[in-house]
C-alpha positions in Angstrom: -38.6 25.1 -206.6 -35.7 27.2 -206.5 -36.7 30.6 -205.8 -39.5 31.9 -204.3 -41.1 35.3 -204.6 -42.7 36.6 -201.4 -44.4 40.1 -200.2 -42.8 41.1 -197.2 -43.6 44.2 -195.3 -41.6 46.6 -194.3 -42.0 48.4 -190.9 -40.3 51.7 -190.3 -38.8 52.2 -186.9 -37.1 54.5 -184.7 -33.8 53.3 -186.0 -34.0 51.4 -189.8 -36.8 48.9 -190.3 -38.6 45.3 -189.1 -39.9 42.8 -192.0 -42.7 40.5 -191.8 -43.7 38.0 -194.7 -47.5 37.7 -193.6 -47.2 34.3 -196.0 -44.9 32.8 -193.8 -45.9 32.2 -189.8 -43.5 33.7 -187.5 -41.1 34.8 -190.4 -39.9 38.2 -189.0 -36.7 39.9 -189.4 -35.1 43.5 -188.8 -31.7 46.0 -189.9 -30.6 49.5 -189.6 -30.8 49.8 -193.1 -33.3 49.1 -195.8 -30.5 46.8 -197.2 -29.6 45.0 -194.0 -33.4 44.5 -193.5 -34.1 43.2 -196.6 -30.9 40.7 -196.6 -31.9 39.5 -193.0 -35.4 39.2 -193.9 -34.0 36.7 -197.2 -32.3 34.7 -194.9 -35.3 34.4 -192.3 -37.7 33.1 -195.7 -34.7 30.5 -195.8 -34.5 29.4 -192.8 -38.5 29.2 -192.7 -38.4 26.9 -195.8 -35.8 24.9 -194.5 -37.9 24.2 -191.9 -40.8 23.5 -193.9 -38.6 21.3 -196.3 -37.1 19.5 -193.2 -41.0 18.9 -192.0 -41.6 17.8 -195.5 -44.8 20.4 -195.6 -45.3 22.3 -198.6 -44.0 26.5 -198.9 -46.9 28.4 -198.6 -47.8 30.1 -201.6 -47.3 33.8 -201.7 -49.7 36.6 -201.8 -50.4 38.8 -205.1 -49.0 42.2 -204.2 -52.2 43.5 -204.1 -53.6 41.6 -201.7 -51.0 43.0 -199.4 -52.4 45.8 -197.1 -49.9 48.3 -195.1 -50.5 51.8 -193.7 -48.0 54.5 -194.2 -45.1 54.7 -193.5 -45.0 50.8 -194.0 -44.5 49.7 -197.8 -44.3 46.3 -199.1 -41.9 44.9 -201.5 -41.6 41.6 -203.2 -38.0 39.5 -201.4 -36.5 37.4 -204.0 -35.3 34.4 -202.0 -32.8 31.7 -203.8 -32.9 28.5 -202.5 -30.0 27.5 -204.1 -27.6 30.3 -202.6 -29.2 29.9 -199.3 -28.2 26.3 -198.9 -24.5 27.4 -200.6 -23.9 29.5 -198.3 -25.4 28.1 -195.1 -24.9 24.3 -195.6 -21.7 23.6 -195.3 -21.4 20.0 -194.2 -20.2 17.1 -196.1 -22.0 14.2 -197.4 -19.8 11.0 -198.0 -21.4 9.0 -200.8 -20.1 5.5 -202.2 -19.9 5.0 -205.8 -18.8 2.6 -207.8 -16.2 2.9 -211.3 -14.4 0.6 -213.5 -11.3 -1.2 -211.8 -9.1 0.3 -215.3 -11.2 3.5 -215.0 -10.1 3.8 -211.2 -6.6 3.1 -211.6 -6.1 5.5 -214.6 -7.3 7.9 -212.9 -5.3 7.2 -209.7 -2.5 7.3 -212.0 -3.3 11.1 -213.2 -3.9 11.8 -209.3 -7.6 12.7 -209.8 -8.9 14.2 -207.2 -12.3 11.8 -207.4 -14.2 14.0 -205.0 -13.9 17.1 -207.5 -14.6 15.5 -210.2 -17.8 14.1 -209.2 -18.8 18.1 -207.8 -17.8 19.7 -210.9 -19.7 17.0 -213.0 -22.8 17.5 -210.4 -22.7 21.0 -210.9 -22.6 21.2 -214.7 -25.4 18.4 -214.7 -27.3 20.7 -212.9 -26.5 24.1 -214.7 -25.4 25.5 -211.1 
């Protein structure tokens, strides 16, 4: 799955607000703002699944709304989180892979000075509608 849709609750402190995801153990975040917190508490559900993925156990499944109790001044709202974007923009490092062409394929396109490495992302990423 790509995106997950999670409850998370939103604590109101002195200064701005700590998140929870009660879905998620330990998944707990914080900002000054309600738009800090609720960025920070996105990328906390990624790093949580991450670790989860990593672990090869399952994402929990989230909560209905509903089901989600908070006391005033506390308020819940649902945190989209894109696993997609999450791993764009933390996973930076490079993965070598060996692949193997036609010899006349190869040298025409040595000859057009195709960058092989780009081609291969750009065709990845249209394969993949990303």
């Amino acid at each position: 799955m790509r995106k997950y849709y999670y409850p998370a609750v939103f604590h109101c402190e002195d200064k701005g607000y700590s998140v929870s995801v009660p879905d998620i153990d330990g998944c707990f975040s914080e900002g000054d703002t309600f738009e800090e917190a609720y960025e920070n508490i996105i990328d906390a559900i990624g790093l949580c699944l991450e670790e989860y993925a990593a672990n090869k156990i399952e994402a929990p499944k989230p909560s209905k709304p509903d089901e989600i109790k908070c006391e005033a001044p506390d308020f819940m709202a649902i945190v989209e989180c894109d696993m997609l974007a999450y791993r764009k923009k933390y996973d930076t490092k490079v993965v070598k892979k060996t692949l193997s062409i036609p010899s006349w394929l190869n040298v025409a396109a040595e000859e057009q000075h195709i960058n092989f490495s780009g081609v291969l992302q750009e065709a990845l990423r249209e394969k993949l509608n990303i």
